[in-house]
N, C-alpha and C positions, 0 to 999 in steps of 0.2 A: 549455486554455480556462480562461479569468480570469473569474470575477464579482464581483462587489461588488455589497454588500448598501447598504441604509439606514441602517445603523449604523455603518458605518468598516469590516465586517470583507471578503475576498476570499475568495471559494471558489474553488480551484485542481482540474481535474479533468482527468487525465491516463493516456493508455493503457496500460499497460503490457503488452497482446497484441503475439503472442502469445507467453507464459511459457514455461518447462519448469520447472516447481516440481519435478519429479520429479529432475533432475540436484541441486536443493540451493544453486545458486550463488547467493550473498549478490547485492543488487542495491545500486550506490551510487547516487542521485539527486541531481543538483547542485540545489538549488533558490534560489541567487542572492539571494535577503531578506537585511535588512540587518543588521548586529551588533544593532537591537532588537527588527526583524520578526519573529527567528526564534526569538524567545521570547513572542511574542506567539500561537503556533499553538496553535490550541483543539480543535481536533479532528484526528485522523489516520487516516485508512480505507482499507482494501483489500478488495471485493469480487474474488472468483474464481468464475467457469464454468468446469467440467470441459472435456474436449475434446468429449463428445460431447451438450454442450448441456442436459445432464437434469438438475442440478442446480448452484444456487448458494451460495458457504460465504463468510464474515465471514475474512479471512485470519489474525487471529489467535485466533479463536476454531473454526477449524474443523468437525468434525464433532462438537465438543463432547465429545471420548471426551480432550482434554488439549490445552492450549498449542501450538498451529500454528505460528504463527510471532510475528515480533517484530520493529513497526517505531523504532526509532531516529533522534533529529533533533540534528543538531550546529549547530554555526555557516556551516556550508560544504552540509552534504549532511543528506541520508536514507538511513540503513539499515535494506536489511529483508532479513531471515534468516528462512527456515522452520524448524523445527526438525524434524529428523533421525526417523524413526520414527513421522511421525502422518498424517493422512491426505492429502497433498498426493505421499508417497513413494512412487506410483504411476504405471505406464505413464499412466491415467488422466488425469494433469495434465501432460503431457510438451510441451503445447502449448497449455494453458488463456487462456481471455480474462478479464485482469485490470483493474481501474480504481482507482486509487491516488485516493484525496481527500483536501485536505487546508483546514484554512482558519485565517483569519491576521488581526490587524488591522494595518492599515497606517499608515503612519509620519505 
């Protein structure tokens, strides 16, 4: 889902359920903007739900005990990597509901 605001910018919000943060595998995101769109992105967010609903964590900020993960934007894609050892490397997240946001101004 696409919105646009009254200023030029698009908030983009997309599903990314359900996850297994717990296997660790990098995710690539095509997100199609164009050679100036995709350096226009002002903000980049990953909310995550455990699997059993009782708590929600900022994806790269975690449970605040160190660096979760880490979202990355090219020309082409999005990458985002958890990082190894913190709180997502749990049964707990093997199925989590995530929502990627991102937003952009447009051309």
């Amino acid at each position: 889902m696409a919105i646009r605001d009254g200023y030029g910018y698009i908030t983009v919000v997309t599903d990314l359920s359900p996850w297994d943060l717990d296997t660790g595998t990098p995710l690539a995101i095509i997100h199609g903007l164009s050679i100036t769109e995709w350096k226009t992105i002002k903000d980049m967010q990953i909310t995550v739900i455990n699997n059993a609903g009782t708590a929600m964590y900022d994806f790269v900020a975690g449970d605040g005990s160190g660096v979760a993960g880490r979202i990355t934007v090219s020309s082409s894609l999005f990458d985002i990597t958890r990082t190894t050892g913190q709180v997502f490397d749990a049964a707990g997240f093997n199925a989590a509901t995530a929502t990627f946001i991102y937003r952009y101004l447009t051309d």
